[in-house]
Residue frames as qw, qx, qy, qz and C-alpha x, y, z in Angstrom:
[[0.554, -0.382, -0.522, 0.523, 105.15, 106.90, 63.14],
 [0.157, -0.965, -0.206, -0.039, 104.01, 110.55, 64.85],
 [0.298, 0.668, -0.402, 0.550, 106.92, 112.78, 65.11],
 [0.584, -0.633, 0.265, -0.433, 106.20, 112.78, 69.26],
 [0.977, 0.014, 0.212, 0.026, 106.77, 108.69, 68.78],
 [0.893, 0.378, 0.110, 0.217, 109.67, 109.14, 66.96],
 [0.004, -0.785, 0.358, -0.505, 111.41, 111.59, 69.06],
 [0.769, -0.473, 0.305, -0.304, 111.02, 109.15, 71.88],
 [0.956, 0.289, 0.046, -0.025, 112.19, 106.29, 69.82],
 [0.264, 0.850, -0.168, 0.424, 114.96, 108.50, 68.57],
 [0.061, -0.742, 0.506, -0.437, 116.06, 108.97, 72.00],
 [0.916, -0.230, 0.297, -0.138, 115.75, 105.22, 73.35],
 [0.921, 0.251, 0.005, 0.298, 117.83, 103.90, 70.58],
 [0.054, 0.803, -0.413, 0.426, 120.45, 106.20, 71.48],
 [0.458, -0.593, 0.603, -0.273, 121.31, 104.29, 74.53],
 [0.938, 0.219, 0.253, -0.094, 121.61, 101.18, 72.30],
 [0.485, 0.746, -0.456, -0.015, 124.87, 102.94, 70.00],
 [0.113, 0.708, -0.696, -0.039, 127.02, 100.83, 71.84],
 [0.755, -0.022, 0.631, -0.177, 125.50, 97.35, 72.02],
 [0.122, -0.136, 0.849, 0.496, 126.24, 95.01, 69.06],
 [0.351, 0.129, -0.291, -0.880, 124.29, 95.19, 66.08],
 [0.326, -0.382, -0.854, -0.135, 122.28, 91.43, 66.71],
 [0.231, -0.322, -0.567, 0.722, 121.17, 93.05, 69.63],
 [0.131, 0.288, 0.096, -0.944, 120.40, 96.17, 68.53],
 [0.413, 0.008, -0.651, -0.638, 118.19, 94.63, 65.69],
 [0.363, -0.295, -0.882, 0.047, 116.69, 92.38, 68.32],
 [0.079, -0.514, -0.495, 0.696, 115.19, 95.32, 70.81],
 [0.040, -0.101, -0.379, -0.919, 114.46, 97.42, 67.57],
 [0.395, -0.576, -0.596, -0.397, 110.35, 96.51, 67.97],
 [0.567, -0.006, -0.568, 0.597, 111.12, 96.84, 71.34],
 [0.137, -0.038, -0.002, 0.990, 112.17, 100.62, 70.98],
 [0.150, -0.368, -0.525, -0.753, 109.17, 101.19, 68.98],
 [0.460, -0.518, -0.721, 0.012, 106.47, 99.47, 71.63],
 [0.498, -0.413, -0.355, 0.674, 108.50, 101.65, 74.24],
 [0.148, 0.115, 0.330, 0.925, 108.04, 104.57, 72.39],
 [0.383, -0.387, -0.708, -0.450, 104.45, 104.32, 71.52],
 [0.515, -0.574, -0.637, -0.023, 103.78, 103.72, 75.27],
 [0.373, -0.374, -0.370, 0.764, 105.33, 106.23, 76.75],
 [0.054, 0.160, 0.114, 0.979, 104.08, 108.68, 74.62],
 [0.466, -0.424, -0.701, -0.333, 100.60, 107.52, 75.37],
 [0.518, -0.571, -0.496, 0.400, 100.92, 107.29, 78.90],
 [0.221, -0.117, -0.217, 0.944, 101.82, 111.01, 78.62],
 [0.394, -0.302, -0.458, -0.737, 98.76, 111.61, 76.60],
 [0.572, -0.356, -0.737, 0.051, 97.05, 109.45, 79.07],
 [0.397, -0.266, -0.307, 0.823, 98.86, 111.26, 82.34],
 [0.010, 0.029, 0.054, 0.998, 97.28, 114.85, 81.08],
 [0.334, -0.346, -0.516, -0.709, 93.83, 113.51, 80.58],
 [0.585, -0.365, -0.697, 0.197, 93.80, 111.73, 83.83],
 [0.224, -0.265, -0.256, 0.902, 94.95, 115.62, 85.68],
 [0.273, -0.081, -0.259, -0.923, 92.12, 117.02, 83.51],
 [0.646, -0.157, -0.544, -0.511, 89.45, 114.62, 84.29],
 [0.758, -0.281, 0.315, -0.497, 90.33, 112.82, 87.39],
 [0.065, 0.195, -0.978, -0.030, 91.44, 109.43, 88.60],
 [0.187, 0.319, 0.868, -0.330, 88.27, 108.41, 90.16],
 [0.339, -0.112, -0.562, -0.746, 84.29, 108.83, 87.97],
 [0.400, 0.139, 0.587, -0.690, 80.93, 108.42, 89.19],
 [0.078, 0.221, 0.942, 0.240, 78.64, 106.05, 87.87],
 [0.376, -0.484, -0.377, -0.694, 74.62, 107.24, 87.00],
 [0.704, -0.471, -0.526, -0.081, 74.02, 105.25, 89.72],
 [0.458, -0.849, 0.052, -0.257, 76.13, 107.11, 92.00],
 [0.934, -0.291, 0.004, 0.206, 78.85, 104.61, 92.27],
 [0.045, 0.901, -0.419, -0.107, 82.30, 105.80, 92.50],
 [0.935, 0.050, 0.321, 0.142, 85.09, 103.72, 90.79],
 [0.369, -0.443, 0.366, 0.730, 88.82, 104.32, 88.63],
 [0.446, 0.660, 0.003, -0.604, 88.52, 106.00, 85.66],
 [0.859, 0.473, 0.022, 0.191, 88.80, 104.36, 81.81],
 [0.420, 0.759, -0.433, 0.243, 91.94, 106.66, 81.74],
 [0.446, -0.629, 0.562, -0.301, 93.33, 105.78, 85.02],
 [0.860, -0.096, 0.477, -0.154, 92.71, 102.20, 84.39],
 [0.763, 0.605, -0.018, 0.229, 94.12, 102.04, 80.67],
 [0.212, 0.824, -0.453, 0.267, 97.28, 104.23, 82.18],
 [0.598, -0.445, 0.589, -0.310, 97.92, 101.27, 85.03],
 [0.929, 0.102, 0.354, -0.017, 97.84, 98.76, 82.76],
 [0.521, 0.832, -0.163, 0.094, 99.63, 100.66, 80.21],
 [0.101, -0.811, 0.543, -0.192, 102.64, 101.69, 82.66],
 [0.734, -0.509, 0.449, -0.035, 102.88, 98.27, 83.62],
 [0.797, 0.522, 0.278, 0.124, 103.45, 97.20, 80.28],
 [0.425, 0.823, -0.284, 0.247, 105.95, 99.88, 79.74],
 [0.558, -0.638, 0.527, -0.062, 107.73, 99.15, 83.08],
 [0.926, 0.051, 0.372, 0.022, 107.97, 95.06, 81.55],
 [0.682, 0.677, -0.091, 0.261, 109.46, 96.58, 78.25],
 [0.121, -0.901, 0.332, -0.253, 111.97, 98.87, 80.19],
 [0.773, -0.393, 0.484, -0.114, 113.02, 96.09, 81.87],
 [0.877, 0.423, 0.166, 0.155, 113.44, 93.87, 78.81],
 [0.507, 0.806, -0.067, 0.298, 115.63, 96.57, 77.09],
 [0.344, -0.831, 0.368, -0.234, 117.81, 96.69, 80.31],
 [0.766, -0.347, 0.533, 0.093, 118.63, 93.57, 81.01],
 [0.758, 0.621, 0.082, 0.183, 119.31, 93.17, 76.73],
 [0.093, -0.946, 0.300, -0.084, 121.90, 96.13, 77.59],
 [0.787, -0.110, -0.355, 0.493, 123.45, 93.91, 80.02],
 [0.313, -0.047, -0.479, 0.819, 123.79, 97.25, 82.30],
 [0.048, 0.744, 0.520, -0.417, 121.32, 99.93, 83.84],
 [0.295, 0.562, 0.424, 0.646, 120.06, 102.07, 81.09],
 [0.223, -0.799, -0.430, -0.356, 118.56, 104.31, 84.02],
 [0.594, -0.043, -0.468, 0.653, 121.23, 105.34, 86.08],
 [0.001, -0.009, -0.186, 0.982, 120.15, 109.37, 86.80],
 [0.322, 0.461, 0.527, -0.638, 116.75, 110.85, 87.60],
 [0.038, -0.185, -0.646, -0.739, 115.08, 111.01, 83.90],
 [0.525, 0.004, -0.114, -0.843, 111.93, 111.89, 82.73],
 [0.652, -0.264, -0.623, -0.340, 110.63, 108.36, 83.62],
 [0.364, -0.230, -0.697, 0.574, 111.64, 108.73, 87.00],
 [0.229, 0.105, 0.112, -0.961, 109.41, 112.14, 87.04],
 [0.375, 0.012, -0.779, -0.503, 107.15, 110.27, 85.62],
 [0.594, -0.298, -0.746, 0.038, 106.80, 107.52, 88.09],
 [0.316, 0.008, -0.311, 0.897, 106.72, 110.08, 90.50],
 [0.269, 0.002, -0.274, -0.923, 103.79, 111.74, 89.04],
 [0.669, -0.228, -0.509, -0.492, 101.78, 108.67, 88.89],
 [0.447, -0.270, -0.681, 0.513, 102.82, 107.53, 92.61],
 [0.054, -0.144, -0.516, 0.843, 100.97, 110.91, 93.67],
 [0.479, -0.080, -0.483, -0.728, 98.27, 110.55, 91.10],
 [0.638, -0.221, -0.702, -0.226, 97.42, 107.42, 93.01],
 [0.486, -0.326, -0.680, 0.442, 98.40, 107.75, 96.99]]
């Protein structure tokens, strides 16, 4: 696992210390997935400010980019986990502004 991935990971399962341990063993892949994708989508998020949501075809056509499209599907995916790992909780894991709320933030002005 990349150190980036495993800093993320690292700091998901943290909000897990006090859930019993079936639990915790049951979201464990979870963590990972959640990990993984967020770190992406950041990777994703920088290439999309360097490059551009929108790309131009030879032909002239204009249409979303590979990143743009791969980070929309991605996020939605991560959104689904996030969810997952909340409701496992049994409370709101997200309670203050975090770095996914900056996040979603980011990509709400990326797109409107």
């Amino acid at each position: 696992m990349p150190k980036c991935v495993y800093k993320e990971y690292t700091r998901l399962k943290k909000l897990f210390t006090n859930v019993d341990d079936s639990k915790r063993e049951l979201v464990d892949e979870l963590l990972r997935k959640a990990s993984f994708l967020k770190v992406e989508l950041d990777n994703l998020e920088k290439l999309i400010i360097s490059h551009g949501s929108i790309e131009k075809s030879s032909k002239g056509n204009v249409r979303q980019s590979v990143y743009y499209r791969t980070y929309l599907s991605s996020l939605n995916v991560y959104q689904g986990i996030i969810k997952t790992l909340n409701s496992i909780m049994g409370k709101n894991i997200i309670d203050d502004d975090d770095e996914f709320d900056e996040f979603l933030r980011k990509a709400n002005e990326l797109s409107g």
